[in-house]
ZATIGU-560713 format. One record per residue: residue in one letter; x, y negated, z negated of N, C-alpha, C in turn. Coordinates in steps of 0.001 Angstrom, whole numbers, plus 524288, in hexadecimal, padded with zeros to 5 digits. Example, Ala and Ser with C-alpha at 12.3 -4.5 7.8 and 13.67 -1.06 7.14 Angstrom:
% ZATIGU-560713
+------+-------+-------+-------+-------+-------+-------+-------+-------+-------+
: rest :   n.x :   n.y :   n.z :  ca.x :  ca.y :  ca.z :   c.x :   c.y :   c.z :
+------+-------+-------+-------+-------+-------+-------+-------+-------+-------+
:    a : 83386 : 8163A : 7E188 : 8300C : 81194 : 7E188 : 83390 : 80CE4 : 7E188 :
:    s : 83232 : 808CA : 7E458 : 83566 : 80424 : 7E41C : 83264 : 7FFE2 : 7E142 :
+------+-------+-------+-------+-------+-------+-------+-------+-------+-------+
% end
This chain:
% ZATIGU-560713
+------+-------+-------+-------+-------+-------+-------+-------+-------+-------+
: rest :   n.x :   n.y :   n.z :  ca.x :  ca.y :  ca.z :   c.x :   c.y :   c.z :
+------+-------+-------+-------+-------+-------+-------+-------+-------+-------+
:    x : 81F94 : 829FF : 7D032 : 81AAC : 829D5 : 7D2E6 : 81B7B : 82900 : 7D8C7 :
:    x : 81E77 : 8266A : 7DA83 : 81FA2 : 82384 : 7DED9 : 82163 : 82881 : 7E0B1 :
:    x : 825C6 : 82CB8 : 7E125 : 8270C : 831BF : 7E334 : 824F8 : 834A4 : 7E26B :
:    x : 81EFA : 835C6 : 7DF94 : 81CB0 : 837B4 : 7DF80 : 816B7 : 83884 : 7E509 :
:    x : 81552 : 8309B : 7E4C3 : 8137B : 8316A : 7E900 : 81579 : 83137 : 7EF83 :
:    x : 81BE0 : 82EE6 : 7ECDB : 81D70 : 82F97 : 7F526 : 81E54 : 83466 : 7F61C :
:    x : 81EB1 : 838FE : 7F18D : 81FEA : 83EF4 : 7F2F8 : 819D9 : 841F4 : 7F790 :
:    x : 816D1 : 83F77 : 7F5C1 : 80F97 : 84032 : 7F85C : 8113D : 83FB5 : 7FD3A :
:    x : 80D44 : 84313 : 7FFB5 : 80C2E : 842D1 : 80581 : 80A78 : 83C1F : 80745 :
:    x : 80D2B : 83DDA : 80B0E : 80A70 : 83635 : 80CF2 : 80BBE : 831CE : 80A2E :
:    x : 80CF2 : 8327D : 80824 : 80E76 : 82D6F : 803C3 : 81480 : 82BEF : 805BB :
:    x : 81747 : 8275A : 80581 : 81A2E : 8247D : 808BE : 81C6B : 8209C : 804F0 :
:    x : 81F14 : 81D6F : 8066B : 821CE : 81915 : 8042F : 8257D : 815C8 : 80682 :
:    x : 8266A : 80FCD : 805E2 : 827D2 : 80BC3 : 808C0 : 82B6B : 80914 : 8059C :
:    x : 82FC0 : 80980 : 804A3 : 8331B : 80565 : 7FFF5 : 836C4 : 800EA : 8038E :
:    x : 835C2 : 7FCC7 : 80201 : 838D4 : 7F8E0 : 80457 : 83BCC : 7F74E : 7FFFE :
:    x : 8427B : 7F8BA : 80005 : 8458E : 7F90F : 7FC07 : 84554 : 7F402 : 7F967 :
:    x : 845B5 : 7F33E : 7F3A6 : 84446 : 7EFEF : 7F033 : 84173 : 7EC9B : 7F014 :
:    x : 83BB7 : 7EE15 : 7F3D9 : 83754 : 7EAB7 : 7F501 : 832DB : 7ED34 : 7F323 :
:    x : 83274 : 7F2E8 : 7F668 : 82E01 : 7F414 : 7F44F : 82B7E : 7F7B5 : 7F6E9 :
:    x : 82774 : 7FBE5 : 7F5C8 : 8260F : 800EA : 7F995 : 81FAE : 8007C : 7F78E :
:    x : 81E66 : 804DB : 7FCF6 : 819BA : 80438 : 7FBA5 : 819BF : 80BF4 : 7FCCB :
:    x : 8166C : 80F0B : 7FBD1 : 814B2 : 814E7 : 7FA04 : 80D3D : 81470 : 7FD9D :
:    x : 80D36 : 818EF : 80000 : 808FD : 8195A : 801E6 : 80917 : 81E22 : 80469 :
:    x : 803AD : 81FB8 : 80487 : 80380 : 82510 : 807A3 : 7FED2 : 825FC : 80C27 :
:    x : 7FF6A : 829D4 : 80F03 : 7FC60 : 82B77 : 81386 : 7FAC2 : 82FF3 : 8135C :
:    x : 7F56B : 82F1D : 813B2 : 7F14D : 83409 : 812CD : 7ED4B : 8354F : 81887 :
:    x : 7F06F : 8396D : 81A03 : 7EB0C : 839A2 : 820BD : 7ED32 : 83514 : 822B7 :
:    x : 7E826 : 8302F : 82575 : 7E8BF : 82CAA : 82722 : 7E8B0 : 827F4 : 824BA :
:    x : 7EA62 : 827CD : 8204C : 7EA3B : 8235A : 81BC5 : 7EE40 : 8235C : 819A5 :
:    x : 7EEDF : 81D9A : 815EE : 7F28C : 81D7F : 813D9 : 7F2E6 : 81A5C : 80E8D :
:    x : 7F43A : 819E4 : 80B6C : 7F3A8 : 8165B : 80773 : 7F921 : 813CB : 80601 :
:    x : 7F928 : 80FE7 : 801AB : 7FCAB : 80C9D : 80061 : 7FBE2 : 80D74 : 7FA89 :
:    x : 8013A : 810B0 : 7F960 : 80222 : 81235 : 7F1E0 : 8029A : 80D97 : 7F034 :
:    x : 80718 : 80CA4 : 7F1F9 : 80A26 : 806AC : 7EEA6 : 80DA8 : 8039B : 7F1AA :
:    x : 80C37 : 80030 : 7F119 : 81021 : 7FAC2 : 7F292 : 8136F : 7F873 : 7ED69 :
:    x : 818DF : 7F861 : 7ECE3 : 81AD9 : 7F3E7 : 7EBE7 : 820FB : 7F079 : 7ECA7 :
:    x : 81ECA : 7ED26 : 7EB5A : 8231A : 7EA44 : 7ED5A : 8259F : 7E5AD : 7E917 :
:    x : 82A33 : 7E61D : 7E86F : 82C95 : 7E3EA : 7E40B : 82CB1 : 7DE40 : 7E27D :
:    x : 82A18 : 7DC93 : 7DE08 : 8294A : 7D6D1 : 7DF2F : 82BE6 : 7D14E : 7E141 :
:    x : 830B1 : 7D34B : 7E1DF : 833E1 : 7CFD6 : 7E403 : 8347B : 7CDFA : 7EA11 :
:    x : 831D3 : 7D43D : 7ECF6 : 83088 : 7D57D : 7F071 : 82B55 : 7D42C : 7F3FC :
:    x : 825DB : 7D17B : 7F0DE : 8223C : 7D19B : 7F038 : 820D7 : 7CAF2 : 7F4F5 :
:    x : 81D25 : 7CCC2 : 7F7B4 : 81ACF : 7C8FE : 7FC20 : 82032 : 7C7CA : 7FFB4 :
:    x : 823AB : 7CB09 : 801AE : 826EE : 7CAF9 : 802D0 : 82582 : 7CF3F : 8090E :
:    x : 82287 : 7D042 : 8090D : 81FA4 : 7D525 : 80D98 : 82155 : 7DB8B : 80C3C :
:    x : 822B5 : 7DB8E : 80922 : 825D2 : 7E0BC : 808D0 : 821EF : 7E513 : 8076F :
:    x : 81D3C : 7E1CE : 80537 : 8196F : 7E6A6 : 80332 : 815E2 : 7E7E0 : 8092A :
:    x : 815B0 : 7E4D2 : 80D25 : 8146F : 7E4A5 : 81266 : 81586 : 7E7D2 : 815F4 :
:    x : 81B9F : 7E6BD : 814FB : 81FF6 : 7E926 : 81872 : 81EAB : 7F134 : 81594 :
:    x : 81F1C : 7F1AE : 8133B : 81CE1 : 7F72B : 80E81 : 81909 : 7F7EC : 81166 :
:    x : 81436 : 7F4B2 : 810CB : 80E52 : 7F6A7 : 81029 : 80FD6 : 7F7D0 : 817B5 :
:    x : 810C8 : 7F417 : 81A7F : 811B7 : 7F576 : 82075 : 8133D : 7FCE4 : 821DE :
:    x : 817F7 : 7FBB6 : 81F3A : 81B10 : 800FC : 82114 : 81709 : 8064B : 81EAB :
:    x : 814DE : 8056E : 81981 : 811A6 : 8095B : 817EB : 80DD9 : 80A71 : 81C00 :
:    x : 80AF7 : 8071B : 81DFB : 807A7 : 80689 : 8230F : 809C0 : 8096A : 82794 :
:    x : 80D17 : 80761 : 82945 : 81035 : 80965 : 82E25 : 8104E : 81153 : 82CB4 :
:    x : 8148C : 81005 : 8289E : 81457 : 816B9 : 826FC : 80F75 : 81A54 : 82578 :
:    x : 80BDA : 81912 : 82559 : 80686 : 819AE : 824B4 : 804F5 : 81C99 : 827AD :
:    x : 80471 : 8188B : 82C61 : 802B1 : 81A14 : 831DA : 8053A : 81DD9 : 833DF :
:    x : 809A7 : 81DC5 : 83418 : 80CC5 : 82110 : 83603 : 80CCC : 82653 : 83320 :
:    x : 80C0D : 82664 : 82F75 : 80943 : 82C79 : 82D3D : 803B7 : 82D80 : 82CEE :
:    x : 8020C : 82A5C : 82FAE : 7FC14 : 82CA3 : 833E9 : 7F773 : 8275E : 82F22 :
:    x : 7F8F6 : 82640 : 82DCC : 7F4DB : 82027 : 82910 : 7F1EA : 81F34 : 82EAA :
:    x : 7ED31 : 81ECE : 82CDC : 7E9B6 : 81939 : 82FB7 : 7E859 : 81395 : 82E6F :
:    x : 7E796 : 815F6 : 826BF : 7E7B7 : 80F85 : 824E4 : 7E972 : 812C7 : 81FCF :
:    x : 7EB48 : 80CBF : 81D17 : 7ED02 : 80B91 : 81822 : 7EB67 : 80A42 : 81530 :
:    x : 7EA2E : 80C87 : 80E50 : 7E74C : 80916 : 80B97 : 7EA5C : 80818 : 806F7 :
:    x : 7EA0C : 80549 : 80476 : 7ED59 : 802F2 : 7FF2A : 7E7F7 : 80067 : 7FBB0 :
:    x : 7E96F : 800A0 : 7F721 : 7E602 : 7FD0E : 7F1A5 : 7E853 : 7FA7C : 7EFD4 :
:    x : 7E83D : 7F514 : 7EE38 : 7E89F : 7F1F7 : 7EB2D : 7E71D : 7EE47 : 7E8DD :
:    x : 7E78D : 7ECA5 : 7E41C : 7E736 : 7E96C : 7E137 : 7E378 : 7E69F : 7E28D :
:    x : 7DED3 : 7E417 : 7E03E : 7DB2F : 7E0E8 : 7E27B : 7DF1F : 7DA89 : 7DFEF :
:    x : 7E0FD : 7DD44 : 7DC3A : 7E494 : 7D732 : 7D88D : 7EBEB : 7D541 : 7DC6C :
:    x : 7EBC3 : 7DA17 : 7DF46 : 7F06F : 7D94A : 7E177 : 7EFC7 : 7D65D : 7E707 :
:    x : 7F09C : 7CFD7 : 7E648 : 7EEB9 : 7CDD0 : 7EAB2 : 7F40D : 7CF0E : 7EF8B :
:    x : 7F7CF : 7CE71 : 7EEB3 : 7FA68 : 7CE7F : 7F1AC : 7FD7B : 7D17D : 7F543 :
:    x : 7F9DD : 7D6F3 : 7F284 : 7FB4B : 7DBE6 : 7F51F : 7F73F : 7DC57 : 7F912 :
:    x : 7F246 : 7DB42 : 7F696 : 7EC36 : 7DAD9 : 7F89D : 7EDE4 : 7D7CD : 7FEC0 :
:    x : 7F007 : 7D1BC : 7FE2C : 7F087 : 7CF2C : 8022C : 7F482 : 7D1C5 : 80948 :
:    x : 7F87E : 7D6C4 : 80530 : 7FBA4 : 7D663 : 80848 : 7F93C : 7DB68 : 80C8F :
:    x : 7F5D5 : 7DFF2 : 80AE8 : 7F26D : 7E3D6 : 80C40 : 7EF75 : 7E2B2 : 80FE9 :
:    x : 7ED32 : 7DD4E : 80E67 : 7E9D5 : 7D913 : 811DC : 7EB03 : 7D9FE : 815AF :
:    x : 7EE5E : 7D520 : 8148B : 7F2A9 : 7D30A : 81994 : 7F404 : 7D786 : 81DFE :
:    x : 7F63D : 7DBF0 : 81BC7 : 7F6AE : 7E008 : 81DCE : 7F3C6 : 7E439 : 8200C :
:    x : 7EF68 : 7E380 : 81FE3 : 7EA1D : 7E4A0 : 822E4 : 7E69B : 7E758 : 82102 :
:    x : 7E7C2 : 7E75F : 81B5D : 7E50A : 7ECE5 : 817E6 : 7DE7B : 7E9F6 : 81780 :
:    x : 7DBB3 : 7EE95 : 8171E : 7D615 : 7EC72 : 81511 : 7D4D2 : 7EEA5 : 81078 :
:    x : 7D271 : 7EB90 : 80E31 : 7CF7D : 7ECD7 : 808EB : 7C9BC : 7EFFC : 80B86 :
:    x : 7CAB7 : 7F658 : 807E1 : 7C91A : 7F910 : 80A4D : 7C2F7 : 7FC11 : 80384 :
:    x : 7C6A0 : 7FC24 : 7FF19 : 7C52D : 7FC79 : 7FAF8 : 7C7F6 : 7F94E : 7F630 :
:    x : 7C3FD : 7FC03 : 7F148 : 7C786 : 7FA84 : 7ED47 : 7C4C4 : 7FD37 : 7E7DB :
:    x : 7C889 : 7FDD0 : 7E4CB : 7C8DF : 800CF : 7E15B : 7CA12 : 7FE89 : 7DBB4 :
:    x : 7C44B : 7FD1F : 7D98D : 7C3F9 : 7FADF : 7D486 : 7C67B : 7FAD7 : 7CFCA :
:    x : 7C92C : 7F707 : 7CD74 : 7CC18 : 7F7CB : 7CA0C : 7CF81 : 7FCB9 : 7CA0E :
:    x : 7D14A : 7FE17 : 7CDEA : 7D692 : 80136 : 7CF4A : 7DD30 : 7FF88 : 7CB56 :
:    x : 7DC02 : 7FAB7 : 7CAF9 : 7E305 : 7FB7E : 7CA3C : 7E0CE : 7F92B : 7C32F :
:    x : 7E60D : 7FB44 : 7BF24 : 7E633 : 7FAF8 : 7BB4C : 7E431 : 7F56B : 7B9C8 :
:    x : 7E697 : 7F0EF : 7BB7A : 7E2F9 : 7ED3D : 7B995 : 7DC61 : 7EA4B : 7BB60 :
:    x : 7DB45 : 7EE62 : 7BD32 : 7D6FA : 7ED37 : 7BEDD : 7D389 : 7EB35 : 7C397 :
:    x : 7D781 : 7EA87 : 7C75E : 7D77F : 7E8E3 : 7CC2D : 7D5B5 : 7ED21 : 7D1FC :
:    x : 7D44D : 7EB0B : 7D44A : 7D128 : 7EFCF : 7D8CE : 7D6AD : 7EFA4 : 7DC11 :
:    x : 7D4F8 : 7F584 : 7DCCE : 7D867 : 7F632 : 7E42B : 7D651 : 7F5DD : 7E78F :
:    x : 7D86D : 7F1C9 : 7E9AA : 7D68D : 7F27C : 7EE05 : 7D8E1 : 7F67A : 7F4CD :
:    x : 7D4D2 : 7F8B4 : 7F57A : 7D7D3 : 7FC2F : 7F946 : 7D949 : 7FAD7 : 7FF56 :
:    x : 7DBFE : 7FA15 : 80254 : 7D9D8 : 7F8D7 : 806BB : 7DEF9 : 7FB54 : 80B48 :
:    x : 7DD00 : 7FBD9 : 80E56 : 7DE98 : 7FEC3 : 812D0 : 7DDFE : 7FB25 : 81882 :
:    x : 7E387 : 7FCE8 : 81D55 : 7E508 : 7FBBA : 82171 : 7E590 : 7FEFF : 824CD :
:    x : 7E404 : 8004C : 82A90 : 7E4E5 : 80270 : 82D91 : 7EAAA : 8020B : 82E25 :
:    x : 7ED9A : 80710 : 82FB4 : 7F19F : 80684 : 831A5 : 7F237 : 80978 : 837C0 :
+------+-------+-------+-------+-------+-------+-------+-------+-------+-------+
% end
C-alpha cells in the first residue's frame, strides 16, 4: 500500500531511521497529512514533530499554503501535539474511525 501511494503525484515521504515517517501529499496549493508514525519506543521523544515540521517545510516548497491532517478525537496526544504546533480545528467527521470515534480535521497555514 505504502508504494503504492508514494508512486502518486505529490505524495512524499519523511523516514527518520528506526523512529519513524510520516507520508503526505500536495495538491495545487494544499496539502494533507496520510500518516504519521512513530515507533513506540520512540514516542514523546519529538520525533513525530521533527516529521510533521519537515513535511511542512517540504510542502511549501512544492507550492502548499496550508496543511490539513485528521485525527482521532480519542487520540489525545497526537491531538495535543497538532495544537501545539499551530494546527486549527477546522472540522470533523463523525464516527470516522473503526471504533467509533470522530476525526477530527484541522489545518495550519504554512
Amino acid at each position: 500500500m505504502f508504494a503504492t501511494q508514494i508512486s502518486l503525484p505529490g505524495v512524499f515521504g519523511l523516514i527518520a531511521e528506526k523512529q519513524g515517517f510520516i507520508l503526505a501529499r500536495v495538491a495545487a496549493d494544499e496539502a494533507e497529512i496520510l500518516t504519521v508514525c512513530v515507533a513506540p519506543k520512540q514516542r514523546r521523544l519529538g520525533v513525530a514533530r521533527k516529521l510533521l515540521e519537515g513535511a511542512e517545510h517540504l510542502a511549501s516548497d512544492w507550492g502548499a499554503v496550508s496543511l490539513f491532517l485528521e485525527v482521532s478525537n480519542h487520540n489525545h496526544a497526537a491531538f495535543d501535539l497538532y495544537r501545539s504546533g499551530g494546527y486549527e480545528r477546522v472540522g470533523v467527521r463523525k464516527r470516522y474511525y473503526a471504533d467509533g470515534s470522530d476525526g477530527v480535521i484541522l489545518r495550519k497555514s504554512i
